[in-house]
Each structure stands twice: as structure tokens, then as C-alpha cells.
N, C-alpha and C positions, 0 to 999 in steps of 0.2 A: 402525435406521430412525428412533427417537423424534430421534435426533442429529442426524442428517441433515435431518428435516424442520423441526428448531428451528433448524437452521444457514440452511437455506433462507429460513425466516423471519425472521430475526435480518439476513440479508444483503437481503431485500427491503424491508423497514423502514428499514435504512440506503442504501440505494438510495433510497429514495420522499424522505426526508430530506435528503440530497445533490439531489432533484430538482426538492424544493418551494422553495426561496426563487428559483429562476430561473424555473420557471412559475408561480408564482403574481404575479413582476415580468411578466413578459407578460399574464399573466391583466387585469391593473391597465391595463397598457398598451394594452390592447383594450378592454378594459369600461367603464373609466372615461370616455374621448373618448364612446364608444357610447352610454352610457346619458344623458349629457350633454348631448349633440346629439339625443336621443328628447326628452328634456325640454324644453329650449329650444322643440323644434319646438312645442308645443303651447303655449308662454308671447305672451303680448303680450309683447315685449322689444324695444325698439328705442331705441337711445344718443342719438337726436337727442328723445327722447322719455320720459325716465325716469319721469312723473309718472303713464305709461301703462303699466299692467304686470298681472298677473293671466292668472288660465289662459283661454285661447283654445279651448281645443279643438281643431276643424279647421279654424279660419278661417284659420289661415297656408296648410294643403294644400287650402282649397279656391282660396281667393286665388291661389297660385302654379299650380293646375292649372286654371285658368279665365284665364290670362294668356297671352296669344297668344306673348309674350317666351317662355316655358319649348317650348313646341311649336317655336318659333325654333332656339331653343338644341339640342334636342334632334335635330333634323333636319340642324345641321350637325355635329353630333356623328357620327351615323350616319355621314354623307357624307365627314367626315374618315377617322373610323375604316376605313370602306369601299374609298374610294380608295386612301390609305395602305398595306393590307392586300393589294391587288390589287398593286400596284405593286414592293412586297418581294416578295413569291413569285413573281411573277411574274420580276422582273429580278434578285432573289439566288438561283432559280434556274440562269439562264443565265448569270449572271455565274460560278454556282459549276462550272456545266459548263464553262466556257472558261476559269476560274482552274485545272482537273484538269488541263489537258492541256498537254504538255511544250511551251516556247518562252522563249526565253532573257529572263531576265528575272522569272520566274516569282517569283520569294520576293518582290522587290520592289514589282511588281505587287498581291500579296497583303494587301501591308503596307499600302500606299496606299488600298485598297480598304476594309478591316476598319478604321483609324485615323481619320476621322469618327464611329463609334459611343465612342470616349473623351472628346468636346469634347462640355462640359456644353452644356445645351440653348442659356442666357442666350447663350453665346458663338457658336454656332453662327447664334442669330438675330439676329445682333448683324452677324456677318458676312457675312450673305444680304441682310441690310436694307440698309446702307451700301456695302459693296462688290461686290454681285450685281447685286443687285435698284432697289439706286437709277437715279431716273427721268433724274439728269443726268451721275452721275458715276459708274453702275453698269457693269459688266463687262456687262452684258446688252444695256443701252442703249450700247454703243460698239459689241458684235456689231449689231446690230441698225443701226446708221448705216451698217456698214462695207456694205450690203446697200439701204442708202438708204430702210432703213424707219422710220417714228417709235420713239421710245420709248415703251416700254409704263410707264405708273404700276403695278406690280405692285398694291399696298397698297391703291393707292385703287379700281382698277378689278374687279382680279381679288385680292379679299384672302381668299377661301377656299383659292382655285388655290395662291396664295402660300404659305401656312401645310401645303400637303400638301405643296408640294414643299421646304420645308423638312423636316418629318416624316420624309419620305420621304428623304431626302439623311443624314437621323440614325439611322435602325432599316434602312437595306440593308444593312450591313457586320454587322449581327446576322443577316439572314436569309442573307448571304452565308457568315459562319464556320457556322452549325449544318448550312448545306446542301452545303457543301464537305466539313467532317467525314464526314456521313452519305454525300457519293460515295464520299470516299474508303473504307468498309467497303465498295464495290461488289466483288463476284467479279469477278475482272480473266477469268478464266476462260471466264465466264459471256458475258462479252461481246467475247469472240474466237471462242468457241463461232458465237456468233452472226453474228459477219462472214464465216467461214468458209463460211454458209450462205448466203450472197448479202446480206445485210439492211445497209443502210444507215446514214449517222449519223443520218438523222430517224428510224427506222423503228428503230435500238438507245432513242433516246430516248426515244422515245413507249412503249416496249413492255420494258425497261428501268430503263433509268433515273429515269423519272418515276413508273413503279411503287415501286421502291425507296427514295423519297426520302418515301414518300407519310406516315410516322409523322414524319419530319420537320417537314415542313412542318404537320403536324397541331401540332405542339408549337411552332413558330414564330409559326402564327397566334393560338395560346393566350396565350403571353407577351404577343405585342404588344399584341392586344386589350386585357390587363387595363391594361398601359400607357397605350394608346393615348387610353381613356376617360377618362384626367385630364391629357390634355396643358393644358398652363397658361405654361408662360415664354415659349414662341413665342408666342404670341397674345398677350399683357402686353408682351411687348418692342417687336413690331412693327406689332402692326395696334389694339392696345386694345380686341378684341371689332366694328370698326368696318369700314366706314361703317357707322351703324346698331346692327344684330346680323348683320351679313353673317356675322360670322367669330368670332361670339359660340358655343362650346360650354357643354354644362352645367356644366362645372366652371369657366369665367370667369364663367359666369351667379351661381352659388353666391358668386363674390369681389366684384361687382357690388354684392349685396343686403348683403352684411355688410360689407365694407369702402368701400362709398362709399354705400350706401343707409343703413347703418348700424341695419340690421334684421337684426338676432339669431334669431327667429322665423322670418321665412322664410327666412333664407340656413339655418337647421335642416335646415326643412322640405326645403327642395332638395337638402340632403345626404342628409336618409332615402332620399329616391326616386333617388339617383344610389346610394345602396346599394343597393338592392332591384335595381335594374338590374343593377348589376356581377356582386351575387351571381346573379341570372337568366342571366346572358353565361356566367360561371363554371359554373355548372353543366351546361349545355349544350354548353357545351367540354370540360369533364373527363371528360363521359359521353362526347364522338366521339373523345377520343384515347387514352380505357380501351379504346373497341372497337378504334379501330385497333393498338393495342398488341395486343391479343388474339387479331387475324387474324394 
């Protein structure tokens, strides 16, 4: 027994040894940014202004939270993430119900479907802005004449619209592969049971299949959320946060204050509160898809 218990020990000690220099390089990797960005917040710091410097306090968070700019920001954050969020579950739903079902062509279809979620964001908004979305030479603006209607300025007019439907053009092929997986565990069984009984394809769907996807889609909306909350290259590529802050989120608000304000101190401050957010959304999420996991 003394053997046993000294092997044990001897093997968990060498285990914890083999396990500390990689977590405590993470440990570093999280604390340090963290505690960094706690600090600054509270610092006078701003690069256009070195001669100004000293602890602040709260004047950075009350500055930024008494600035009409961050409630701006915040509100199309919401809006993006929102819409966004409707728009995948909604259509990677039904797209994932119509990619189950046999018709020739299927794998191809598939491929097409799931391969915009591999093109990095820059590129994606690179190619919506120039060749979609432009106002003279856009794919959008030649449907739209063909129809003898003007052209729409996407960017200038509607540049929130713009930046979902890009978003949205880049996170369907994710809610489309998790929700096509998760059909595909469907009891094939289960749902010939049920045709046999008179019931229908909306009435299998609704009572079904939408039941069945339902931990899915709990973990789809999770991902994207935490994603969703720091979109940043569509917005920088295509709209610059503008007209305005039409199309300004918190996380372009945050590059705004540090990199062309050149305020250290609040672009902080607006990183603490875009934590405290994130970690509030996180938690709130982790808790509905622990229960839905549990039902």
C-alpha cells in the first residue's frame, strides 16, 4: 500500500511538472494582456500627449460611459450580433433540412454551401465591397438595373444592413455544418414512425426535427455570439465605422480611441467593459446550453 501510494505520488508530481511550463505559458498569456489593460485603464496615457500622464482613476470610465459615442457603439453591436444570430439559425436551419434530403448533386451542393466559412474575413469584405455591393460596378447594382431599379449605395446608405449581410454570408456554412451533423443523428425511424401516422413535412418539422436540433442550435448561438461581439475586419475594410458611427461597434470603437485617438486610457477603459460584457453573454450562455444538455 505504502508503494502504491508513493508511486501514485511520485507519478502525480511528475505529471503536474510535465503540465506546468505549458500552463503557466497560458497563465502569462492571459494575465499579462489582463492585468495590463486594468492598468492603463485607470492611467492618463495618451501618445499625442506624453507630458500628461498619472493615475486617473475613473475619469477614463466615466469619460467613456457618459459619451453618447460608446451607447452608439453599443447599440449596433447588439443589432449586429442580433440580426446576425437570427439570420444563421434561422436559414442554416433550413438550409441544413434541404442539404439531408436526397437530390442529385448533393455532396456538391454541400461543399459550396460550408466553403465561405474558410475565406478569411479581410477577403470576404473585400469581395462584397467591390464586386457585390459596389454602387456602379457591383453584381447587385447590374441585378437591380436589369429590373430598371437605381442602384443602391449599400456603404453609404445602409452600412449596418451591409456589414450583417456580410457576417451573415461568413457564419451560415458554420450554423449550416453543426446543424446538418446534428440532422443527420435524427432516428430515420422515428420519422417514418411518423409519416406512417398521417403527419406531414411541416408538422415532422415543427414537432421533430426542430425539437432535435434544439442543443444544436443552443451551441451554434454560443460560438457565434462570443465571435460575433469582436467583429472588426468587415467594418475596417468596408464601411470605417461610418457614415458617422452608423456602423461603428464596440470593438471598432475600442481601435478608434487607441489607434487614431491615440488614447491609451480609454481605448483600456472600453476593453474592460467589452470584458465584463463578454464574460456577462458567456455566462448566460454556458448556463442555457448546460441545461439544454441536461434535458
Amino acid at each position: 500500500m505504502r508503494t502504491r501510494a508513493s508511486g501514485r505520488t511520485v507519478g502525480g508530481l511528475r505529471t503536474l511538472s510535465l503540465q506546468a511550463p505549458a500552463v503557466s505559458l497560458l497563465l502569462m498569456w492571459m494575465l499579462v494582456p489582463l492585468v495590463m489593460t486594468l492598468w492603463f485603464s485607470f492611467q492618463r496615457y495618451n501618445l499625442m500627449m506624453p507630458s500628461v500622464s498619472g493615475f486617473a482613476g475613473v475619469d477614463n470610465y466615466y469619460y467613456l460611459l457618459t459619451d453618447p459615442s460608446l451607447w452608439t457603439a453599443m447599440g449596433n453591436t447588439l443589432l449586429l450580433v442580433g440580426w446576425v444570430l437570427v439570420a444563421t439559425v434561422v436559414g442554416g436551419t433550413l438550409l441544413a433540412v434541404l442539404l439531408q434530403q436526397e437530390f442529385f448533386g448533393r455532396g456538391v451542393a454541400r461543399l459550396f454551401v460550408i466553403a465561405p466559412f474558410f475565406i478569411m474575413p479581410t477577403v470576404s469584405a473585400l469581395v462584397w465591397k467591390n464586386m457585390m455591393m459596389h454602387p456602379v460596378n457591383g453584381i447587385l447594382a447590374w441585378v437591380a438595373g436589369l429590373f430598371g431599379l437605381p442602384a443602391i449605395d449599400w456603404f453609404a446608405s445602409l452600412p449596418l444592413t451591409s456589414i450583417v449581410i456580410i457576417v451573415t454570408w461568413q457564419w451560415l456554412p458554420f450554423a449550416v455544418l453543426i446543424l446538418l451533423t446534428a440532422i443527420q443523428s435524427l432516428d430515420d425511424d422515428q420519422v417514418e414512425a411518423a409519416r406512417m401516422d398521417g403527419a406531414g413535412p411541416v408538422a415532422i418539422f415543427f414537432y421533430i426535427t426542430l425539437p432535435h436540433l434544439k442543443r444544436a442550435i443552443s451551441v451554434v448561438v454560443m460560438i457565434e455570439m462570443i465571435f460575433l461581439l469582436t467583429i472588426f475586419a468587415e467594418i475596417f475594410v468596408t464601411t470605417s465605422g461610418g457614415p458617422g458611427l452608423a456602423s461603428t461597434n464596440l470593438a471598432y470603437l475600442i481601435y478608434i480611441r487607441a489607434l487614431l485617438d491615440f488614447d491609451v486610457g480609454g481605448a483600456s477603459a472600453g476593453g474592460v467593459i467589452a470584458i465584463i460584457l463578454a464574460n456577462i453573454v458567456a455566462f448566460f450562455l454556458v448556463r442555457t446550453v448546460a441545461k439544454n444538455l441536461e434535458n
